[in-house]
N, C-alpha and C positions, 0 to 999 in steps of 0.2 A: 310923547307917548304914541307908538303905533297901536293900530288897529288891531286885535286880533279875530282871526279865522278860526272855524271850526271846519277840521279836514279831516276823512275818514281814512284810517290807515290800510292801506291793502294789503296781504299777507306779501310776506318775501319772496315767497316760491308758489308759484301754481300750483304744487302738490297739496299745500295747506290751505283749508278751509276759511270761508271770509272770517276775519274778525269784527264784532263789533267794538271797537275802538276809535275814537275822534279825537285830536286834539286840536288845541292852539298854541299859537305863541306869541307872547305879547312881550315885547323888549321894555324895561321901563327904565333911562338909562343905563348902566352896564350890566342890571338884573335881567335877565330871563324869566319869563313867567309861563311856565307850560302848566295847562287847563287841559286835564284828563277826564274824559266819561267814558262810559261803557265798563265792558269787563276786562280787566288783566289775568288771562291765567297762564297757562302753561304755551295755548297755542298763540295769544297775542301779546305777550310778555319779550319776543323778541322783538317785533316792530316799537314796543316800546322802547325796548332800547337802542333802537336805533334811530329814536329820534331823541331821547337824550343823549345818545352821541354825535350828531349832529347840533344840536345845542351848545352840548361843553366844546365842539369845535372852535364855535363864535366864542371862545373866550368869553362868557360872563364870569363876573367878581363873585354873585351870588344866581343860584339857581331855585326856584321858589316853584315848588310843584302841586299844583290843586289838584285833588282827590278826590272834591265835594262829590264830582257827578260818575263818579266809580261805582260799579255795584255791585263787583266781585273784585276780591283783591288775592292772591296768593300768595306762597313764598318765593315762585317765582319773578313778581312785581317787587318784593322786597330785595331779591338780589339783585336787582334792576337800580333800587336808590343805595346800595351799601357800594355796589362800584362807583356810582356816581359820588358819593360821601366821599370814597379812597382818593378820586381825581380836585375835586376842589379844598379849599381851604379850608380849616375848622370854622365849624357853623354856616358854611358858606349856603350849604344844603336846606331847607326848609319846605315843611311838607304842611300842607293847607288840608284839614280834613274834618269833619266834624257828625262823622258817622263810626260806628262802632266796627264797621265793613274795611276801615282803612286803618284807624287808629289803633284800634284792637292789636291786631299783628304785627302793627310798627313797637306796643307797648309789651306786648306778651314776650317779644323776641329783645327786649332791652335796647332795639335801635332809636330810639327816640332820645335816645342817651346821648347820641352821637349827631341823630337829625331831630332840629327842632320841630315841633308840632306843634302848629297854629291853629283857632278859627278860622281865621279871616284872613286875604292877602296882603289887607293893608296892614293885618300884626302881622304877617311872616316880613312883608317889607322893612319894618320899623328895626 
């Protein structure tokens, strides 16, 4: 098991304002494990995904995404995991959340259907 980092993501373009956004990543055999805080919205929902893209590069089997410490969620974070759902295998996908800020909208919009939703990362693991 590697260690993971918490790194602050800095917007793409100079034009765009900081985002507060941090993640990690923590490999736990062929699983990715990316740990999100901050807010996802519309201005930091592209750095999001490009480090999920970056992620699904390394070929993980499964991709397991904490939510816990997210405090804004949008629907552009949400199209952020339905790409990523498109790219890996069924189920591969699993989203760690346990606030009404993430689960809410993963359940309102019926993706939860398609990405599972965890407590905890040792159940998105299992």
């Amino acid at each position: 098991m590697s260690e993971a980092r918490w790194v602050a993501v800095p917007p793409s373009t100079p034009d765009l304002p900081a985002t507060d956004l941090a993640v990690a990543l923590d490999w736990r055999g062929r699983t990715a494990v990316l740990a999100v805080a901050g807010e996802i919205d519309l201005v930091s929902a592209p750095e999001f995904a490009e480090v999920v893209d970056v992620v699904l590069a390394g070929g993980p089997e499964k991709l397991v995404v904490d939510l816990r410490e997210v405090t804004f969620f949008c629907s552009a974070g949400l199209q952020v995991l339905a790409a990523a759902h498109r790219r890996l295998a069924e189920r591969a996908l699993r989203v760690v959340s346990d606030s009404a800020v993430t689960s809410g909208p993963l359940r309102t919009t019926g993706l939860d259907t398609w990405i599972g939703v965890h407590a905890t990362v040792d159940e998105a693991l299992e």
